[in-house]
Structures are given as C-alpha cells and as structure tokens.
N, C-alpha and C positions, 0 to 999 in steps of 0.2 A: 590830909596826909598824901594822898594822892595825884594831890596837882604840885605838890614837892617832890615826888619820890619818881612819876614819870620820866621827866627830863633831866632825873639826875641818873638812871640808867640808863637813856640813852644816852649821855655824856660819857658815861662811865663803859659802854658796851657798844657806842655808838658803832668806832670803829673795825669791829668784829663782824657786826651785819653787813657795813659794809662791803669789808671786806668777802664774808659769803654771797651778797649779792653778784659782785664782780665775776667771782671764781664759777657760779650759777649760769650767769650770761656765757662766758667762754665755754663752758661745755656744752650749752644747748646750743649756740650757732654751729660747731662742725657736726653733731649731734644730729641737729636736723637736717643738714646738708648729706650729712648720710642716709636719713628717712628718706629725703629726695628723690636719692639716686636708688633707692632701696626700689620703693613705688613705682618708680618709672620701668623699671624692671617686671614688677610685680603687675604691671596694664595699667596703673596709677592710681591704685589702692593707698588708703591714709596720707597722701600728698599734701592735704590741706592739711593736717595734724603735725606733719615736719613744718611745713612753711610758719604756721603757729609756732614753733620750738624757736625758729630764726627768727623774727619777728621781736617775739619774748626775751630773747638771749639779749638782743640789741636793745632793748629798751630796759633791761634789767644793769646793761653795761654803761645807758646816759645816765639813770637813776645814781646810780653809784656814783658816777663820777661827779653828777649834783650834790651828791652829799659831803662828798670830799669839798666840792666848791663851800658850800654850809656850813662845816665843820673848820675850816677855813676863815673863812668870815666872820663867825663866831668868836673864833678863839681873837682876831685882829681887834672884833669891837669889844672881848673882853681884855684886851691889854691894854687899850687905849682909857677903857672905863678905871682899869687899876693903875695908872700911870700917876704918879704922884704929883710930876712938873705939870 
C-alpha cells in the first residue's frame, strides 16, 4: 500500500512543496544577507550561520526548480504513454 500511496502524494502535493521550497530559498537569501551585514557590525559574530542561510536559500531555489523540470517531464512521458495514435 505504501509504494502506491507515496508517489501518488506527491503527484497529488507535489506541487505545494514545491512551491514552499521556492518561497523558503527567497526568504533565506536576503535573510542571510542581512545576518551578513548584521555580523559584520557586530565584529563578525554568526557570519558563518547567514552565509549558510545564502547558501541554503540558493540551493533550495535549484531544487525547486528540478522539480518543476521533473514534474514536467513526467507529465510529457505520461501523455505520450496515454496517447492513443
């Protein structure tokens, strides 16, 4: 039941996570660009802990956009699999 019911939630939810992946990355990049400039202030206290937020934001924003490619993909080899001609 479980190797049915995983990937029909994420079909079904897929793009939701998605989407909060996306909206997750843009808030940590100017996020930690603020921690930045915060640290730098502060003698450069938690500077490694924003650059990690930047870091993360951007790799949270290729993820997403893989999965848009995925989700994509999927849907093309499943219309072609449904194609009747």
């Amino acid at each position: 039941m479980g190797i049915f019911v995983t990937p029909m939630f994420w079909l079904l939810y897929g793009g939701l996570y998605t989407f909060l992946l996306f909206v997750s990355g843009v808030i940590a990049i100017p996020a930690g660009h603020l921690g930045r400039r915060r640290g730098k202030r502060l003698g450069g206290r938690d500077r490694g802990v924003a650059l990690f937020a930047i870091v993360t934001g951007w790799i949270l924003i290729l993820l997403s956009l893989l999965l848009v490619l995925a989700y994509a993909g999927l849907s093309a080899g499943l219309a072609l699999l449904a194609d009747p001609a």
